[in-house]
Phi, psi and omega in degrees: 000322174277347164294322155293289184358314184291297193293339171249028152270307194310298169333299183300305212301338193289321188292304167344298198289343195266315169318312190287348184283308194333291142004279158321311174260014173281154194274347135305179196318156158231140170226109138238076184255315207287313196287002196262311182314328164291307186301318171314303182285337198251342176275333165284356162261345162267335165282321154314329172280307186288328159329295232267308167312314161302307163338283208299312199254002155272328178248059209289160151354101197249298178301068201260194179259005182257323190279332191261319219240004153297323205306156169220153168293164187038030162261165206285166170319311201283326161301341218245322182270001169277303183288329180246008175099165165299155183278149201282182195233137183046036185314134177274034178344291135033279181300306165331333147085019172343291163291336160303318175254012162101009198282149154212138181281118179310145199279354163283346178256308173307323185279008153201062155249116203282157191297146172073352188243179195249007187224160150194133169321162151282165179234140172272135181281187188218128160237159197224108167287097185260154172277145173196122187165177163256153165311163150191196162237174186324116194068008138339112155270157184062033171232181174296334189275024163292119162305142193287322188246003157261330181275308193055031153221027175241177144215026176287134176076006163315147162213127192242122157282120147241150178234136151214160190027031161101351185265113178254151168224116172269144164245141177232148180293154199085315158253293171287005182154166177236083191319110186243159166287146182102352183288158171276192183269335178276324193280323192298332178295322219248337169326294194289346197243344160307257148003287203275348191274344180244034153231137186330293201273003182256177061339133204180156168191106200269157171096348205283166208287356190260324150251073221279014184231029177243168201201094161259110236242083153293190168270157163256020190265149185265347190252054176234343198265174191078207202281338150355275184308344178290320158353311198299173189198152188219162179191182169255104167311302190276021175083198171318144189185102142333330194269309197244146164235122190282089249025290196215353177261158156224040159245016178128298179291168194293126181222135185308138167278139195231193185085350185305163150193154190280152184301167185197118165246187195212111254183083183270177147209139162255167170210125168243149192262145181276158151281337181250110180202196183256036144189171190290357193271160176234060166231131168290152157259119196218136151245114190267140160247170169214143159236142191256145162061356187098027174222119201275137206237351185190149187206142177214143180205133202248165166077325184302067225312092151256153163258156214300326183280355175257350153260356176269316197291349182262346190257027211249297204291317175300321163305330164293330182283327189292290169330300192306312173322290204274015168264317161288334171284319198286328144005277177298309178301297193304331191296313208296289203303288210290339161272346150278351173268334175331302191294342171301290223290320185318277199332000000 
């Protein structure tokens, strides 16, 4: 549009101008007030035109159909924004007018979004130790000062196995702390959460004022956080114990860390069309994605000339790409369950 604009403020204005010379030099009445008035208005749309024209090719068209039909599943914000320019900053979701054009935000993404906002953190998964028991002293029976693996109701000689990505780290009561006499279930809780917080890759904090007789342990590792970290596994070395419970068991067994969930953005981008801009259309253009972990998982788009067979071939190919992932985790989860029961039946 600003390009015509231009060639016919130019046009005019040449015509305008050649009236006002003519005008000028005529040997009859002269009125050139009208044509100078024309020639004013038509050199100002052309200079208006020509902005606008520059605009357009400094700043060209980023929601084009070449550009929405670049986008692949799991690809990163910054993949997404090499093809479509940045993403707006602080966005007014609101504004948009979503429903009116038909967008709906995927439920993998809205159900773990706090209202109104467009972002959510990762959550580190947790695993949680309770202490459980009476005081005593050391080699006490039927106290917490109970040998752990004679007894099954101590913790002298304890040992908490953590594993992640395949890497165990044992802690034992005796070296990495110590149970002395007379400790409680809360101090042995803030020992113990002492202890395991000062190795590199953990985290941890036992004692706290709302469970003072528990030890809630993350990763300190980044490629643990999120549903990653549900992987990890903690257990009791020295077998079944009464004394300590490793989530929610005290036999022993191995048990998972839970609770992760992956980082979740929400992502537009606009474009609203001018009358003076570099082409005839007047529909704003908008695309929202949404990514789990920083990888987009869904994409909608409004304004855009695509054709029916190139949104469908584009909502085909992510469903397919989406199927194949979780076809592949369920996979992976099963291999995993059947070399843990191998490792039962070894044992």
């Amino acid at each position: 549009m600003a390009y015509l604009m231009l060639v016919v403020g130019v046009v005019y204005s040449v015509t305008w101008g050649m009236g006002l010379l003519f005008a000028s030099k005529s040997d009859g009445p002269r009125n050139t007030v009208v044509p100078a008035l024309g020639l004013i208005a038509f050199i100002g749309l052309s200079g208006m035109s020509a902005m606008a024209a520059k605009d357009a090719i400094d700043n060209p068209q980023r929601l084009t159909p070449e550009g929405f039909l670049g986008i692949a599943y799991n690809q990163t914000i910054d993949d997404v924004e090499a093809l479509l320019g940045s993403a707006e900053v602080e966005p007014d979701r609101a504004s948009y007018n979503l429903t009116g054009r038909g967008l709906v935000i995927p439920s993998e993404i809205s159900a773990r979004l706090p209202s109104g906002e467009n972002s959510a953190e990762a959550i580190p998964a947790k695993l949680v130790l309770t202490v459980v028991g009476e005081a005593g002293r050391r080699n006490q029976r039927n106290t917490l000062g109970a040998r752990a693996a004679n007894e099954g109701n101590g913790l002298s000689g304890l040992q908490i196995v953590l594993r992640e990505n395949g890497n165990e780290v044992t802690f034992t009561e005796g070296e990495d702390w110590t149970y002395e006499n007379g400790d409680t279930a809360e101090t042995v809780a803030k020992k113990i959460g002492e202890a395991i917080d000062a190795h590199e890759s953990w985290t941890a904090e036992g004692s706290t004022e709302l469970a003072p007789t528990k030890v809630i342990i993350e990763s300190e590792l980044e490629t643990n956080v999120g549903t990653l970290g549900n992987d990890m596994e903690g257990w009791v070395a020295t077998g079944a114990n009464t004394a300590i419970k490793v989530g929610i068991v005290d036999n022993g067994s191995t048990q998972n860390f839970r609770g992760g969930m992956d980082s979740v953005d929400l992502k537009f981008w606009v474009e609203t069309e001018a009358v003076l801009d570099g082409n005839f259309s007047m529909t704003d253009r908008l695309v929202l994605a949404g990514f789990i972990d920083g990888k987009l998982k869904a994409v909608r788009q409004a304004g855009i000339d695509l054709t029916t067979e190139q949104i469908n071939g584009m909502t085909e190919a992510i469903t397919e790409a989406r199927v194949a992932e979780e076809e592949a985790l369920a996979a992976a989860q099963e291999d995993k369950e059947l070399k843990m029961k191998e490792a039962e039946k070894a044992e």
